[in-house]
DOMAR-590020 format. One record per residue (C-alpha): y, z, x; residue in one letter. Coordinates in steps of 0.05 Angstrom, whole numbers. Layout:
r v:Y; w:Z; u:X; res:A
...
***
This chain:
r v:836; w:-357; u:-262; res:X
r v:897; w:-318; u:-253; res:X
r v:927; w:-287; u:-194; res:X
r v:909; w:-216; u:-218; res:X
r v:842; w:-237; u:-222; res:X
r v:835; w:-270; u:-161; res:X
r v:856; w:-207; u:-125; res:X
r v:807; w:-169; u:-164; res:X
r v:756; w:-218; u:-143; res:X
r v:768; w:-209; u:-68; res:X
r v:766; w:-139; u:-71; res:X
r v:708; w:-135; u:-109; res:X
r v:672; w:-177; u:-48; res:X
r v:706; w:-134; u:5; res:X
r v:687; w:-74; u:-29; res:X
r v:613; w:-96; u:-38; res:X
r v:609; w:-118; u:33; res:X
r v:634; w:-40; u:53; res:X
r v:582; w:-16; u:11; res:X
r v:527; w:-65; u:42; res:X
r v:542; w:-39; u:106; res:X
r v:539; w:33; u:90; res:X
r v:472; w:13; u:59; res:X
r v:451; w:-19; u:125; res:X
r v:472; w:33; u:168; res:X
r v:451; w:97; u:135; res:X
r v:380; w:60; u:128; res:X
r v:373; w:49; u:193; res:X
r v:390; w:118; u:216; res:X
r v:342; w:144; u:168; res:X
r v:273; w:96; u:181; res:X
r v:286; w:82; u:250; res:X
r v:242; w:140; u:278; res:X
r v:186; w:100; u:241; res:X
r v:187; w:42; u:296; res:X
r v:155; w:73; u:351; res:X
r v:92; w:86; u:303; res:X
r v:25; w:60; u:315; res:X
r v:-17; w:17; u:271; res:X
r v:-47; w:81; u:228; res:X
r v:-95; w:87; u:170; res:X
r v:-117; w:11; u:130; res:X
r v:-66; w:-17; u:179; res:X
r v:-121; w:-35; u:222; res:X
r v:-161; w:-62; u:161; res:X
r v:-105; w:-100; u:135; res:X
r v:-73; w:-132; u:204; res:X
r v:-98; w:-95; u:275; res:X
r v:-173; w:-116; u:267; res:X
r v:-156; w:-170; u:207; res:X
r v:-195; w:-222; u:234; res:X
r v:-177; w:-281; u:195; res:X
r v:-95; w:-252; u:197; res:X
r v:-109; w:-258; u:276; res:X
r v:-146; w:-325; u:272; res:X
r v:-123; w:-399; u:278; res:X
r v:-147; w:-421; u:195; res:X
r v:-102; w:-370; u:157; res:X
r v:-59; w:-410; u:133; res:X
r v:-107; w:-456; u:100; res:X
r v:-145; w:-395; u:65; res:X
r v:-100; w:-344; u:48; res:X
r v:-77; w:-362; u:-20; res:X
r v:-157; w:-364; u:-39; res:X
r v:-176; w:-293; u:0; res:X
r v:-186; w:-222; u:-15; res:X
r v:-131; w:-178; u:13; res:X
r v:-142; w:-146; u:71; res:X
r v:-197; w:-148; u:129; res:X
r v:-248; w:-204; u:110; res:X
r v:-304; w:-198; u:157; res:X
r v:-336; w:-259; u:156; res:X
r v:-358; w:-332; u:142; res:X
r v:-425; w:-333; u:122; res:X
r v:-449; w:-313; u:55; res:X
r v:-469; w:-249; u:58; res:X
r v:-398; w:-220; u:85; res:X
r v:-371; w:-262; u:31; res:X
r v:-393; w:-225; u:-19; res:X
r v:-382; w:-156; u:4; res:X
r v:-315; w:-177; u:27; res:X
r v:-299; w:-205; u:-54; res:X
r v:-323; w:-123; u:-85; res:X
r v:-254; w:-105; u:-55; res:X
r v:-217; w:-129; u:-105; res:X
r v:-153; w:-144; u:-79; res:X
r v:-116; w:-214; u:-93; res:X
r v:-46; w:-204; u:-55; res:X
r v:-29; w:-265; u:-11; res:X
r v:43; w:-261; u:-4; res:X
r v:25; w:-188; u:28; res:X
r v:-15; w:-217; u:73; res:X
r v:28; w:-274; u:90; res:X
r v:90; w:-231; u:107; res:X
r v:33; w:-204; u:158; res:X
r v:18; w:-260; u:189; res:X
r v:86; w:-288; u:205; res:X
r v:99; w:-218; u:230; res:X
r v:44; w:-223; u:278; res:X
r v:72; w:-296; u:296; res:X
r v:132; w:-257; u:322; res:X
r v:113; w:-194; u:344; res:X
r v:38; w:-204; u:361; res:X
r v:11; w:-137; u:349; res:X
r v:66; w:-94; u:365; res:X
r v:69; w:-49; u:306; res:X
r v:149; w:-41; u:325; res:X
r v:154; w:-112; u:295; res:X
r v:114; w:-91; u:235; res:X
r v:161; w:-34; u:227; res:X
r v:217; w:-72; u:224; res:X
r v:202; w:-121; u:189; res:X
r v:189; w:-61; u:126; res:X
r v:256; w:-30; u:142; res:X
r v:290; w:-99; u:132; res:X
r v:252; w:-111; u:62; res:X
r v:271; w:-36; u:37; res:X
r v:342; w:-61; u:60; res:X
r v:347; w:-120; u:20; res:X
r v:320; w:-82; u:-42; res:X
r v:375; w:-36; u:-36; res:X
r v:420; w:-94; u:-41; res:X
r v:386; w:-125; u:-89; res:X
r v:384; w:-57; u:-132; res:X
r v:469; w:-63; u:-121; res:X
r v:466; w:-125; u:-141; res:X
r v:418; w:-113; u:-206; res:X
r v:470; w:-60; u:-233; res:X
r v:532; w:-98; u:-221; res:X
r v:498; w:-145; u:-270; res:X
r v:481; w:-98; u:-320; res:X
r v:556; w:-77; u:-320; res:X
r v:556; w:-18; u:-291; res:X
r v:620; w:9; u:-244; res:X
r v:613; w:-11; u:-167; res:X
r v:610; w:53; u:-142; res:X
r v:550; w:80; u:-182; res:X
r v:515; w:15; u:-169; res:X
r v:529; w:35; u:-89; res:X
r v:510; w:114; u:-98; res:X
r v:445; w:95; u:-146; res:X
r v:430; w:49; u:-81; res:X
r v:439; w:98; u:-35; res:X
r v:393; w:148; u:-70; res:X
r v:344; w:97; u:-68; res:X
r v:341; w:79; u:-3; res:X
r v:323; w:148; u:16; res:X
r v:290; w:175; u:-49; res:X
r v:235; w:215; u:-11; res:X
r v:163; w:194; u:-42; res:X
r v:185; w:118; u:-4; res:X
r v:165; w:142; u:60; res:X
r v:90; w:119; u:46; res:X
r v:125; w:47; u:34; res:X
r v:174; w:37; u:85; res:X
r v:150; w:77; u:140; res:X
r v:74; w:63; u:125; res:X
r v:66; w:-11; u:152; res:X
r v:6; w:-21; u:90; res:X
r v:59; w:6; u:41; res:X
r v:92; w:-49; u:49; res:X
r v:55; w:-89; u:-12; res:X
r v:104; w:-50; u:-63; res:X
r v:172; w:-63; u:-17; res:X
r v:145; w:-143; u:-27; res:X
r v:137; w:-138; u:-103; res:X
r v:200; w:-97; u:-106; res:X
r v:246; w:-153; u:-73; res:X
r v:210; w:-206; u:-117; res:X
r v:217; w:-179; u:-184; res:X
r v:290; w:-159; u:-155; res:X
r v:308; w:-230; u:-156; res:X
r v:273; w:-251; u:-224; res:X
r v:317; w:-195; u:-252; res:X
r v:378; w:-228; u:-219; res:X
r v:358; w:-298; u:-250; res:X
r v:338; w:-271; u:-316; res:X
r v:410; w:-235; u:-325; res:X
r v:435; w:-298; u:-306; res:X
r v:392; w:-335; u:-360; res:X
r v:422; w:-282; u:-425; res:X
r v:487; w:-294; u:-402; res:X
r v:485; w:-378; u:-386; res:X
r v:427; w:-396; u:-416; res:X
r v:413; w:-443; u:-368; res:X
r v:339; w:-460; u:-360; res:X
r v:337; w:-472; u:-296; res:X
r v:352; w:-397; u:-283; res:X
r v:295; w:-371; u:-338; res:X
r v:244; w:-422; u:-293; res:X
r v:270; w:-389; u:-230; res:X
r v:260; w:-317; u:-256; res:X
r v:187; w:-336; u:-275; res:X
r v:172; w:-361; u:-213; res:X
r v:200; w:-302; u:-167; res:X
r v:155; w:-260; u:-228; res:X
r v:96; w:-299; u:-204; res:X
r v:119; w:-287; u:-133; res:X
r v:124; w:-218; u:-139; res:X
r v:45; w:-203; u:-163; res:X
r v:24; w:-250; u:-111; res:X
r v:58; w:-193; u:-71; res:X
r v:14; w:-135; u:-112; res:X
r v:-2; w:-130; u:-185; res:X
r v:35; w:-69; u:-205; res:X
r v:90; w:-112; u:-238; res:X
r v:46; w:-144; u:-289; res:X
r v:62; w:-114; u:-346; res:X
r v:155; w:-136; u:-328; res:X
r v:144; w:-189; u:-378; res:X
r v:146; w:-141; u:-443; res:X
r v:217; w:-110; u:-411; res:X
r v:240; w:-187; u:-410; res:X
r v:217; w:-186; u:-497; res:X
r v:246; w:-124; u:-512; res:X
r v:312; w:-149; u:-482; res:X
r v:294; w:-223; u:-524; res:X
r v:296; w:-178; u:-579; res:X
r v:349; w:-133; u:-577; res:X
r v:388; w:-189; u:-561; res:X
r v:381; w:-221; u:-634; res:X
r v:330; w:-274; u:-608; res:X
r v:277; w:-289; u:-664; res:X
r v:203; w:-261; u:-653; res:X
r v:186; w:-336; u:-642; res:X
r v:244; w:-357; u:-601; res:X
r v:224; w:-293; u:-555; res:X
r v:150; w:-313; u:-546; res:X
r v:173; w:-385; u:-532; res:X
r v:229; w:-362; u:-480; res:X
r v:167; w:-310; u:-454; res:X
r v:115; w:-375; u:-439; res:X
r v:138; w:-387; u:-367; res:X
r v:119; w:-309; u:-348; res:X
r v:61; w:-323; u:-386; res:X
r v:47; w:-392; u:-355; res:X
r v:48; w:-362; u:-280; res:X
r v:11; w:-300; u:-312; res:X
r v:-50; w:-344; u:-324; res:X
r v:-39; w:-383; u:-260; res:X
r v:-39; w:-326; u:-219; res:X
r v:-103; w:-299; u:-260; res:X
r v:-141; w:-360; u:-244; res:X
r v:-118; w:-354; u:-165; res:X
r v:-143; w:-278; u:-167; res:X
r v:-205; w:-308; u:-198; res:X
r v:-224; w:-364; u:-145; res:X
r v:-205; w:-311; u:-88; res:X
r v:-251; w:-251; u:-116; res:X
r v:-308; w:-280; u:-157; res:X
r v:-320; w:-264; u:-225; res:X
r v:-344; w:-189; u:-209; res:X
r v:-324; w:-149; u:-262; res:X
r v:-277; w:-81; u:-245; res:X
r v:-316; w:-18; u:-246; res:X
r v:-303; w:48; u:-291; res:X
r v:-281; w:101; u:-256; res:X
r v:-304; w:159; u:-301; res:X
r v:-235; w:188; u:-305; res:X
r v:-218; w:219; u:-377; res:X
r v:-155; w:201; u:-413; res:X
r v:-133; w:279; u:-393; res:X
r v:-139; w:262; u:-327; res:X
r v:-88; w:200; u:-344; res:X
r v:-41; w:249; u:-384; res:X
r v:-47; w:294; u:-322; res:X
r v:-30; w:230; u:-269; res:X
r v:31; w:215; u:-314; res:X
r v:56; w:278; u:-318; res:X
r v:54; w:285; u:-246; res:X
r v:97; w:225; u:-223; res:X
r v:139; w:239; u:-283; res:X
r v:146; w:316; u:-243; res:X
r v:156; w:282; u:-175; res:X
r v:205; w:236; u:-205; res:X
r v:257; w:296; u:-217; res:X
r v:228; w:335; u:-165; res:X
r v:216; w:300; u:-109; res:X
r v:200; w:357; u:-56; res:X
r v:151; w:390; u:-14; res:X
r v:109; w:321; u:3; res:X
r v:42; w:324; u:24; res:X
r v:34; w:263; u:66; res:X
r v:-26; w:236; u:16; res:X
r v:-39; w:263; u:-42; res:X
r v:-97; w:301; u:-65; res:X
r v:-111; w:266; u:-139; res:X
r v:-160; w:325; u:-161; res:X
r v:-116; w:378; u:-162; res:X
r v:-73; w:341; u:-209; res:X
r v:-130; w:322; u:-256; res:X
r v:-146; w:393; u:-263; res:X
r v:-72; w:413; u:-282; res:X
r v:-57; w:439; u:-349; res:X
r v:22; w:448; u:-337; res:X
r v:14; w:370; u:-308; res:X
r v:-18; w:353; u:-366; res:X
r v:23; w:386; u:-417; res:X
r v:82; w:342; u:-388; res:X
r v:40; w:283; u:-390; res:X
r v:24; w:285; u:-458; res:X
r v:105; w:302; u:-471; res:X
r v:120; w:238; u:-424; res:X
r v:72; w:192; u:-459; res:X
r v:89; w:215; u:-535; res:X
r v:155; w:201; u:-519; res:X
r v:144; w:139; u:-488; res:X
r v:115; w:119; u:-561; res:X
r v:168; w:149; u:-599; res:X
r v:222; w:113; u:-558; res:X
r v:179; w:55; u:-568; res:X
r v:180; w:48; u:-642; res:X
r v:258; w:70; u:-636; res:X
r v:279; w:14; u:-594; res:X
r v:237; w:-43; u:-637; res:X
r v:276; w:-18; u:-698; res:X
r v:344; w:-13; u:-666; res:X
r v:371; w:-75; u:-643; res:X
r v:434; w:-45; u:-597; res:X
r v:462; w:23; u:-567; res:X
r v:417; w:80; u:-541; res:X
r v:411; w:61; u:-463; res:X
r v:375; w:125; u:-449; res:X
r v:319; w:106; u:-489; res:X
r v:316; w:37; u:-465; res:X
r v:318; w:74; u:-395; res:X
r v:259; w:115; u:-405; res:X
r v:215; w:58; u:-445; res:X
r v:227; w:16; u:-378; res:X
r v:211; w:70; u:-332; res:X
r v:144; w:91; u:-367; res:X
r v:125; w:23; u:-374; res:X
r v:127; w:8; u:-301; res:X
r v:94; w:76; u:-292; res:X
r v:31; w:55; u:-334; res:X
r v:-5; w:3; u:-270; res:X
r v:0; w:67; u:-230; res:X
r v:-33; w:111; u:-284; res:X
r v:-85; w:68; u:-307; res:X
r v:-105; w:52; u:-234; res:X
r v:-142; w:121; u:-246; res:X
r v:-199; w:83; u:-293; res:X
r v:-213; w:30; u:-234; res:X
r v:-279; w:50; u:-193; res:X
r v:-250; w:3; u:-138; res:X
r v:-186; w:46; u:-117; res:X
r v:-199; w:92; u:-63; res:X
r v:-136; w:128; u:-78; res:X
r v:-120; w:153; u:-153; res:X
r v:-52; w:173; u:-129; res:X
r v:-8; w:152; u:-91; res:X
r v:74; w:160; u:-71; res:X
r v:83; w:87; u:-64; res:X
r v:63; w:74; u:-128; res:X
r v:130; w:106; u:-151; res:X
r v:171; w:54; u:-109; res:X
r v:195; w:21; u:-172; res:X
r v:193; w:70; u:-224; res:X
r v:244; w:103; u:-181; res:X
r v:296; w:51; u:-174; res:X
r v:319; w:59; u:-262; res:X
r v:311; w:139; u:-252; res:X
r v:358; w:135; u:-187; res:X
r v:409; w:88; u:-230; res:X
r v:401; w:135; u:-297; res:X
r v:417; w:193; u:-251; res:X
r v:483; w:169; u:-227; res:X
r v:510; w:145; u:-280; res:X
r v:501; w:201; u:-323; res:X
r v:523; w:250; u:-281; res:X
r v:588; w:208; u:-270; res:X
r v:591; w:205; u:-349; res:X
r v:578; w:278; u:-368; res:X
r v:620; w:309; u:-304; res:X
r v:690; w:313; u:-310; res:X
r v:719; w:299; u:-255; res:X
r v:709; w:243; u:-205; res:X
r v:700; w:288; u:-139; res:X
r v:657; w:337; u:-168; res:X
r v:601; w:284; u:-185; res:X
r v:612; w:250; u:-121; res:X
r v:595; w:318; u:-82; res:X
r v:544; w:324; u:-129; res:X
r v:516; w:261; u:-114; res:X
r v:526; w:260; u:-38; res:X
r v:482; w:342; u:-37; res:X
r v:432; w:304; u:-74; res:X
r v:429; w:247; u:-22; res:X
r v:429; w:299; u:36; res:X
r v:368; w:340; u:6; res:X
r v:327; w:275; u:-10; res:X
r v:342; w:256; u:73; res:X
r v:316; w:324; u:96; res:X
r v:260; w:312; u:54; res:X
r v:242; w:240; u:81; res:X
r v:263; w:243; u:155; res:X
r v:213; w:283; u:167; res:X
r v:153; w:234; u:145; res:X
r v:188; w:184; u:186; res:X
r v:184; w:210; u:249; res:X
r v:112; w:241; u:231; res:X
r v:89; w:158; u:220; res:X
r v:132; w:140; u:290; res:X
r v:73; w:171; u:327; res:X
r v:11; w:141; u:365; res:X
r v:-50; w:134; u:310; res:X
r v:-89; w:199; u:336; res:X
r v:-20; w:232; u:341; res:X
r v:-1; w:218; u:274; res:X
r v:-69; w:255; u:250; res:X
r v:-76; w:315; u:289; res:X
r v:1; w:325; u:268; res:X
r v:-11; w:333; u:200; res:X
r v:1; w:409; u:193; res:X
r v:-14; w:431; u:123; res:X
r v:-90; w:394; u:119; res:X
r v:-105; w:426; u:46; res:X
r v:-61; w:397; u:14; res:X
r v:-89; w:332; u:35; res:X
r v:-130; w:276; u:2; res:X
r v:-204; w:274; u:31; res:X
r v:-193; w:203; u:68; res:X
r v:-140; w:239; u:108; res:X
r v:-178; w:303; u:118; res:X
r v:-230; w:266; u:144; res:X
r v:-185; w:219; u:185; res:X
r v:-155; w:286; u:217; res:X
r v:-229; w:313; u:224; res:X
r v:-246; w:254; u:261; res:X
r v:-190; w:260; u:317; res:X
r v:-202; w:328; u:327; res:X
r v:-273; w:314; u:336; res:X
r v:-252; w:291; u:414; res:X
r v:-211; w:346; u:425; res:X
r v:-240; w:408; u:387; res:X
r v:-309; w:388; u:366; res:X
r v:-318; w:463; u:328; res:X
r v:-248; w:450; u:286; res:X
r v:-276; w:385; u:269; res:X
r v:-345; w:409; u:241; res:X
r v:-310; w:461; u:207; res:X
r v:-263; w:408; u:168; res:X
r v:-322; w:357; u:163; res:X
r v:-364; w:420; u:125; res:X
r v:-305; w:434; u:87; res:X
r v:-311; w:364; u:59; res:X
r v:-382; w:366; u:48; res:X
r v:-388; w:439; u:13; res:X
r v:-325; w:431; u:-25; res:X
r v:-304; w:364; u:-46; res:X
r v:-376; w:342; u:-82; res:X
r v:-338; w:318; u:-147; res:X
r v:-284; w:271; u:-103; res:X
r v:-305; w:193; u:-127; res:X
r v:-307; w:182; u:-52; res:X
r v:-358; w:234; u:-39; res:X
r v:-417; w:194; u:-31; res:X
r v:-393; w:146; u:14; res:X
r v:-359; w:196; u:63; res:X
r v:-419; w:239; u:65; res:X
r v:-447; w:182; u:99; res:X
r v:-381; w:164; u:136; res:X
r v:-384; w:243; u:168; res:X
r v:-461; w:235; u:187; res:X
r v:-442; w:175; u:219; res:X
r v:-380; w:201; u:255; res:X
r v:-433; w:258; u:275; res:X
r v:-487; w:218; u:303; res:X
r v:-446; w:176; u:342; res:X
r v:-411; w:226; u:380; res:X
r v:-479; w:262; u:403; res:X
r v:-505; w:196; u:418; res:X
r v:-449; w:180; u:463; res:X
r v:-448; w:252; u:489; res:X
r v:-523; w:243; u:509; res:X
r v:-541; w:311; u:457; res:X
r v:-598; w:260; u:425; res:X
r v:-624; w:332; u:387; res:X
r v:-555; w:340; u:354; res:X
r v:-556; w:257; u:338; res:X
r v:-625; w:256; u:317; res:X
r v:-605; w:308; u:262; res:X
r v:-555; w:268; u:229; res:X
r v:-593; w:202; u:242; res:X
r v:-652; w:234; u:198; res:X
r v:-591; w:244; u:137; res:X
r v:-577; w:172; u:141; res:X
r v:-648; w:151; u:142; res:X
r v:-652; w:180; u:63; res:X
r v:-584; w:144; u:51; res:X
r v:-550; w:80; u:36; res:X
r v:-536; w:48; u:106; res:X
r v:-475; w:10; u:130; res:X
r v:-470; w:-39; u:179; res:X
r v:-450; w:18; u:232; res:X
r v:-504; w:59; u:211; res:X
r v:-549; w:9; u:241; res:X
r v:-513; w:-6; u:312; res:X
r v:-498; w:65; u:325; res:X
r v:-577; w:73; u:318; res:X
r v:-582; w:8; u:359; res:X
r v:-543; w:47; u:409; res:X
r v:-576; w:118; u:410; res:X
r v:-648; w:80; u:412; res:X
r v:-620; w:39; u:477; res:X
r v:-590; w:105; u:513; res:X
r v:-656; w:132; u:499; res:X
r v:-694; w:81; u:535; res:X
r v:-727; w:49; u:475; res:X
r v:-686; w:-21; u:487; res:X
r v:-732; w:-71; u:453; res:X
r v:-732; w:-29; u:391; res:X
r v:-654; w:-24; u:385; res:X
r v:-646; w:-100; u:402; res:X
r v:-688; w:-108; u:343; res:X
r v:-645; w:-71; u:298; res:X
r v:-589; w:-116; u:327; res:X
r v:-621; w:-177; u:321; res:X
r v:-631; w:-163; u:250; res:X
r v:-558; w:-154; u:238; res:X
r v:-540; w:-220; u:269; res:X
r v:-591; w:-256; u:229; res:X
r v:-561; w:-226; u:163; res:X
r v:-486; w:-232; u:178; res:X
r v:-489; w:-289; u:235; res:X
r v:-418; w:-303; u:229; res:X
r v:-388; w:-234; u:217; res:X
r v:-331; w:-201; u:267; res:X
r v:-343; w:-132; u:263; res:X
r v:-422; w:-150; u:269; res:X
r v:-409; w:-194; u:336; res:X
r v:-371; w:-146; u:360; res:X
r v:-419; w:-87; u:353; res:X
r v:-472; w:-131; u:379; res:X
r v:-436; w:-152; u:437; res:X
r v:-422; w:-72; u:452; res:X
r v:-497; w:-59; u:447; res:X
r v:-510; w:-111; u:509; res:X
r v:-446; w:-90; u:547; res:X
r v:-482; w:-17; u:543; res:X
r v:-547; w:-58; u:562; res:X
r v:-510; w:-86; u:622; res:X
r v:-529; w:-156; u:589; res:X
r v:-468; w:-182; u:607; res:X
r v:-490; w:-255; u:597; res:X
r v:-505; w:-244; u:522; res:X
r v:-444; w:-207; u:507; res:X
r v:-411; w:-263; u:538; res:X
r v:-443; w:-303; u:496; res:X
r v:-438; w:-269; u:424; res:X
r v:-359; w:-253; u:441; res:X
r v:-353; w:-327; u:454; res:X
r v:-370; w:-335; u:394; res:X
r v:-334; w:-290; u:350; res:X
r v:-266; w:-316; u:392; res:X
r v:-286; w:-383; u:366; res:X
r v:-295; w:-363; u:289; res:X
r v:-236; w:-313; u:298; res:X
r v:-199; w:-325; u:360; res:X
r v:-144; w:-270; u:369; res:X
r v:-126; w:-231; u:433; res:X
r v:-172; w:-177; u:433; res:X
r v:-239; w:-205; u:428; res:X
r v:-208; w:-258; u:489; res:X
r v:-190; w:-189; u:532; res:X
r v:-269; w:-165; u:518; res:X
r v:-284; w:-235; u:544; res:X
r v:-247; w:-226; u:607; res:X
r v:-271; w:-153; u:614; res:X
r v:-340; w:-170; u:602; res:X
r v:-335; w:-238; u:647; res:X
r v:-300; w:-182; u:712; res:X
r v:-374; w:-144; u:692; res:X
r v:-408; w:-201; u:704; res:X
r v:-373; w:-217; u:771; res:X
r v:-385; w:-156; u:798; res:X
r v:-458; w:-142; u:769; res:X
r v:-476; w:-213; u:807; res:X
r v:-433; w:-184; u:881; res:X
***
């Protein structure tokens, strides 16, 4: 190596480092609002009330575990727990060894998603320097990724952080697998397969990466045959990681959704929309109004012909057109998110997370063809910097909205029709405490006008619920007895049963609501959420002993912090009930 070249070697490094800390330091600025959020929405589910994140055996279990709050140990909450669906261990993992650190300070949780968007930024740098593309548009297509506004549900969301996971993961096997075409070294194709397998450990939405890796085989000159056999490792970990989700979630089979291939057309043409124009966010999105769409679904069907015809192009063409190879990439990381819509199991069709890494080849497009098709160095820089600026006054926002307390962060949500029905029911049920008549109003919105949501059914029920557990607790037994009588003709839940327990005990009738509970523990004797409603119902009793006794218990199936402070509180009870 030359002199010249050394030079342009060091300042190459110096400049990357500049840009890394521009990266670091704009990001920061940006997401650090988020930190002083609570734990909010399936964060609870996922880590606050996670009992086997919280207890001593995770470790040993998680590779073999649904994602996300598994309730119990004995065989009944085993198999409710394995209909979710959900096989991401790395996820839950990263949880874990946050809650090692932080215990359950959400700040910690925070962070910890800040830091992983970071590194993706850097690793999104480091991807386009690779693919030989000028410094400073691999810096500026950075930047406009780390603030491209539908990330807000990942990096400021502590659940959204299953995406920023995958992201980083497939990040790397990119890295290795550019390294692989140009050494063709095998020890780099092995360690791109195994950061592939890494990343849907993380979450399934990069499962289809493997065909971009072909078409690159391909286009590269490599055989048909040669490019299956360089594909086996991805296919290898493919099928391991298929048996893993297997042994962790049972062999129940996914259930149809009911969603037409219009509403899919309609779905893609909507993140296709956002993509361009990514603007006037609704903090969830409300999946219905898109289905019924016919602009939406004009673009989809646009979006997905092309996708074809770009397709076919790029199988007959061996080099040139980047554009196309672009948008074939782009669509076909699109397609998990789209065809989520056919799985009965989601409880959100749509989603802004989803778009996480769709995003990151727009963002890179973007620059680079403006700096291509503007004359003039400055002008596309201002260009790009008023682009950066409207995507931050778009996103800042959201971030300080998710840097509130949980019941905060609901009641702040302004424009409530725009909104998904989880969250308008979530909103409806903090209100309910401090404007009961705003709340009804919401919760009959939901039931008079949202009868064709998937999620109808089972938030019928949730609302009754909600309903007859506030009057119980308020002591307006009339009111309760009302929506008890809805839920008699229903499905029931678990809660259905101990918020019955509870109005039948506040009523006087105790031996009839400890039979309801003792029913409960004799189906799910092992179950958290179970022992803890039970031990409620005798803390209510003023049966301190037993709750003692059932809390003891659930601390030594799940021991974490909380059920020890209800052991304590319960224990001062005691104490005093005995003085």
């Amino acid at each position: 190596m030359n002199n010249f070249s050394k030079l342009d070697l060091e300042k190459g490094k110096r400049l990357s480092l500049i840009f890394i800390l521009i990266l670091m330091s704009l990001n920061l600025a940006v997401y650090l609002p988020s930190l002083e959020g609570d734990f909010v929405w399936d964060d609870s589910y996922f880590i606050s009330e996670n009992p086997h994140l919280l207890g001593a055996n995770f470790l040993k279990k998680f590779m073999f575990m649904p994602f996300g709050g598994v309730s119990g140990e004995d065989e009944n909450s085993r198999y409710l727990d394995r209909i979710l669906q959900f096989y991401r261990p790395f996820t839950s993992l990263s949880y874990w060894i946050d809650y090692k650190l932080w215990g359950l300070n959400p700040a910690g949780f925070h962070l910890t998603n800040i830091i992983i968007h970071i590194l993706n930024c850097f690793v999104l740098y480091f991807v386009l320097l690779k693919l030989g593309l000028r410094r400073e548009i691999s810096f500026l297509a950075s930047l406009l990724h780390s603030v491209f506004p539908l990330h807000f549900e990942n990096v400021s969301w502590i659940s959204g952080r299953t995406d920023l996971l995958s992201f980083l993961c497939i990040g790397i096997s990119t890295l290795f697998f550019l390294k692989f075409l140009r050494n063709e070294k095998w020890l780099f194709l092995a360690m791109s397969s195994i950061f592939y397998f890494s990343s849907l450990l993380c979450k399934e939405n990069v499962i289809l990466f493997p065909l971009l890796y072909l078409l690159i085989y391909l286009r590269q000159k490599v055989s048909v045959k040669g490019s299956l056999f360089l594909s086996l490792p991805f296919l290898t970990f493919f099928f391991i990681w298929f048996v893993f989700r297997r042994v962790a979630l049972g062999s129940l089979s996914i259930e149809y959704s009911g969603r037409s291939i219009w509403d899919f057309l309609s779905t893609s043409g909507f993140y296709v929309f956002k993509t361009f124009f990514p603007y006037n966010l609704s903090v969830s999105v409300d999946s219905y109004r898109i289905f019924k769409s016919i602009p939406l679904r004009i673009l989809g069907i646009i979006s997905f012909l092309l996708f074809l015809y770009v397709a076919v192009k790029l199988m007959m063409k061996v080099r040139g057109e980047p554009a196309k190879l672009v948008y074939f990439s782009y669509f076909l990381l699109l397609l998990p998110a789209t065809i989520l819509i056919f799985s009965g199991l989601t409880l959100s069709f749509v989603s802004w997370r989803f778009m996480y890494l769709p995003s990151a080849l727009f963002v890179s497009y973007l620059v680079s063809f403006i700096f291509r098709k503007i004359k003039g160095k400055i002008i596309a820089l201002s260009l790009i910097i008023l682009i950066f600026f409207t995507y931050v006054l778009e996103i800042y926002p959201k971030n300080r909205l998710f840097g509130k307390e949980e019941a905060e962060f609901w009641l702040s949500i302004e424009d409530v029709e725009k909104e998904d029905l989880i969250f308008k029911f979530n909103i409806a049920q903090k209100n309910l405490i401090h404007d009961e008549n705003k709340a009804l109003q919401m919760f009959n919105e939901i039931l008079s006008n949202q009868k064709k949501h998937h999620l109808y059914d089972l938030f019928k029920i949730k609302i009754y619920e909600e309903l007859a557990s506030h009057y119980t607790f308020k002591r307006e037994f009339e009111k309760a007895e009302e929506y008890f009588s809805y839920l008699a003709k229903m499905p029931k839940s678990q809660y259905s049963y101990f918020i019955y327990a509870y109005f039948l005990l506040f009523q006087g009738k105790i031996q009839e609501g400890e039979r309801i509970v003792s029913g409960m523990l004799e189906l799910f004797p092992e179950n958290y959420l179970v022992l803890l409603h039970a031990a409620r119902f005798y803390n209510l009793k003023k049966d301190y002993q037993k709750s003692i006794e059932l809390l003891e218990k659930n601390y030594v199936l799940f021991p974490n912090k909380k059920v020890l402070r209800l052991i304590e509180e319960m224990k001062r009870h005691e104490k005093d009930k005995i003085e």
